[in-house]
C-alpha positions as CSV (number, residue, x, y, z in Angstrom):
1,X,-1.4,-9.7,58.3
2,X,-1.3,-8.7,54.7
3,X,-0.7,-4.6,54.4
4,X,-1.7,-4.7,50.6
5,X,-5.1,-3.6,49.1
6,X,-7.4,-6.4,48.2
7,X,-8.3,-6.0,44.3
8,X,-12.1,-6.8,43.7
9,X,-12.4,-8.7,40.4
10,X,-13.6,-6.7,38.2
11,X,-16.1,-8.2,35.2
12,X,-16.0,-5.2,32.8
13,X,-13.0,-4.5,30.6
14,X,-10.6,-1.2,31.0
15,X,-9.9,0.8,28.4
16,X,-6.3,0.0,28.9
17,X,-6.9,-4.1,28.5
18,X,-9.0,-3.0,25.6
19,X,-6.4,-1.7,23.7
20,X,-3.8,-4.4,24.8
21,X,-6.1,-6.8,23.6
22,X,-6.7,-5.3,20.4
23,X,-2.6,-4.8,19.5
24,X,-2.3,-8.4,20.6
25,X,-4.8,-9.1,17.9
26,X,-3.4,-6.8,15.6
27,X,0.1,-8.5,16.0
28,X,-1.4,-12.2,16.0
29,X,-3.2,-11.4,12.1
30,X,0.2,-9.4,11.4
31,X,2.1,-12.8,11.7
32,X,-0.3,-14.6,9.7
33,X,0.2,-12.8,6.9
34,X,4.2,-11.8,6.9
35,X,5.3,-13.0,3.7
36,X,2.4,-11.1,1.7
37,X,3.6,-7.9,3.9
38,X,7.2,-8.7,3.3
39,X,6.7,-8.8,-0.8
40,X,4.1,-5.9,-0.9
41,X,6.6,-3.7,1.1
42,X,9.3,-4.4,-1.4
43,X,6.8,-4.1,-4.0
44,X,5.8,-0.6,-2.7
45,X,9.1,0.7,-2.8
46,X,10.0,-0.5,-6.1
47,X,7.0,1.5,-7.4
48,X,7.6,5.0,-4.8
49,X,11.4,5.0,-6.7
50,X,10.0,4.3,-10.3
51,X,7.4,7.3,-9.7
52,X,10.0,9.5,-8.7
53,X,12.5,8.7,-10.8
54,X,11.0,8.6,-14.1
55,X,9.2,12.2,-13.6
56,X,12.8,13.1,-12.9
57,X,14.7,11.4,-15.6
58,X,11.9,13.1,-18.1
59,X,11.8,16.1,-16.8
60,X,15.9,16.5,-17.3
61,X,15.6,15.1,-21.3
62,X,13.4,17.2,-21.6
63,X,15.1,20.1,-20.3
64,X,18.6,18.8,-21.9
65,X,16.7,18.5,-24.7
66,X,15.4,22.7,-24.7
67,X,18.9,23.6,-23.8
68,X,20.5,21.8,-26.6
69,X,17.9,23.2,-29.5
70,X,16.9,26.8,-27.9
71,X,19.9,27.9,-25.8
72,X,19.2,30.7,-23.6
73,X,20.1,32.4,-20.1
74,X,18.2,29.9,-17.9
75,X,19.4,26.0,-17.9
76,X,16.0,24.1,-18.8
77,X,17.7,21.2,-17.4
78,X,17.7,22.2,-14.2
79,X,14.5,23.8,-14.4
80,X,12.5,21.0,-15.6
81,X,14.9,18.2,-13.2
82,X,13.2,20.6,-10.3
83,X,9.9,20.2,-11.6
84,X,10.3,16.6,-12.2
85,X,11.3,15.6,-9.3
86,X,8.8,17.7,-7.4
87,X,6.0,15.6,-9.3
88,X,7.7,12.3,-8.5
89,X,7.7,12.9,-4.9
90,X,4.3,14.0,-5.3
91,X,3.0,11.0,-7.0
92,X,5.1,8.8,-4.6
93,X,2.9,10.8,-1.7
94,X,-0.1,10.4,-3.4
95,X,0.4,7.0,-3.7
96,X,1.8,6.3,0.0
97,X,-1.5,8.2,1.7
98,X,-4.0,5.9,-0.8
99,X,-2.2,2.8,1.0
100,X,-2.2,4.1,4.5
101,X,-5.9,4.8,3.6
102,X,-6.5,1.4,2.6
103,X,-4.6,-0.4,5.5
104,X,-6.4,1.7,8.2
105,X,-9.9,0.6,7.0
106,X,-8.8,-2.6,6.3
107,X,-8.3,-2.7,10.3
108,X,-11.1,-0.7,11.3
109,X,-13.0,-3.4,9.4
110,X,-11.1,-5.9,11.1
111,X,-11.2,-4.3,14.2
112,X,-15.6,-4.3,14.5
């Protein structure tokens, strides 16, 4: 005598084998296409850097700049290195949300 439950086959899908199903899928087109991921990764954080750092490297000639030919109280440098850097990581946000944008409809598309 068996004391477990019989499971009754059941012909419609769980949400649960749904979703396993669709990160298995996810993971198989993944693989397919590592070596494009792999270079635009590297390519992506070559350009995040460079849009930070050149707002920031401006932004501090700039302000070295200021200092050097209209002296006063305030350092410019610093001033203008603040607000450099402050649009650099804005530009390299801007830029990182328009990719996560495009990836996630890429796989809804992918996904229907």
């Amino acid at each position: 005598m068996n004391d477990l439950p019989q499971k009754k086959p059941s012909s419609e899908k769980t949400a649960f084998s749904q979703e396993v199903g669709a990160r298995a899928a996810r993971k198989i087109r993944a693989q397919r296409y590592v070596t494009k991921v792999v270079w635009s990764g590297l390519g992506m954080m070559g350009l995040i850097g460079w849009s930070v750092a050149v707002p920031t490297l401006l932004g501090t000639a700039l302000g070295f700049w200021v200092d050097k030919h209209y002296p006063g109280s305030h350092s410019w440098t610093f001033m203008l290195l603040a607000i450099g850097l402050g649009l650099g990581c804005y530009n390299a946000w801007h830029w990182v949300a328009r990719e996560g944008n495009e990836i996630r409809k890429h796989e809804e598309n992918n996904h229907e």
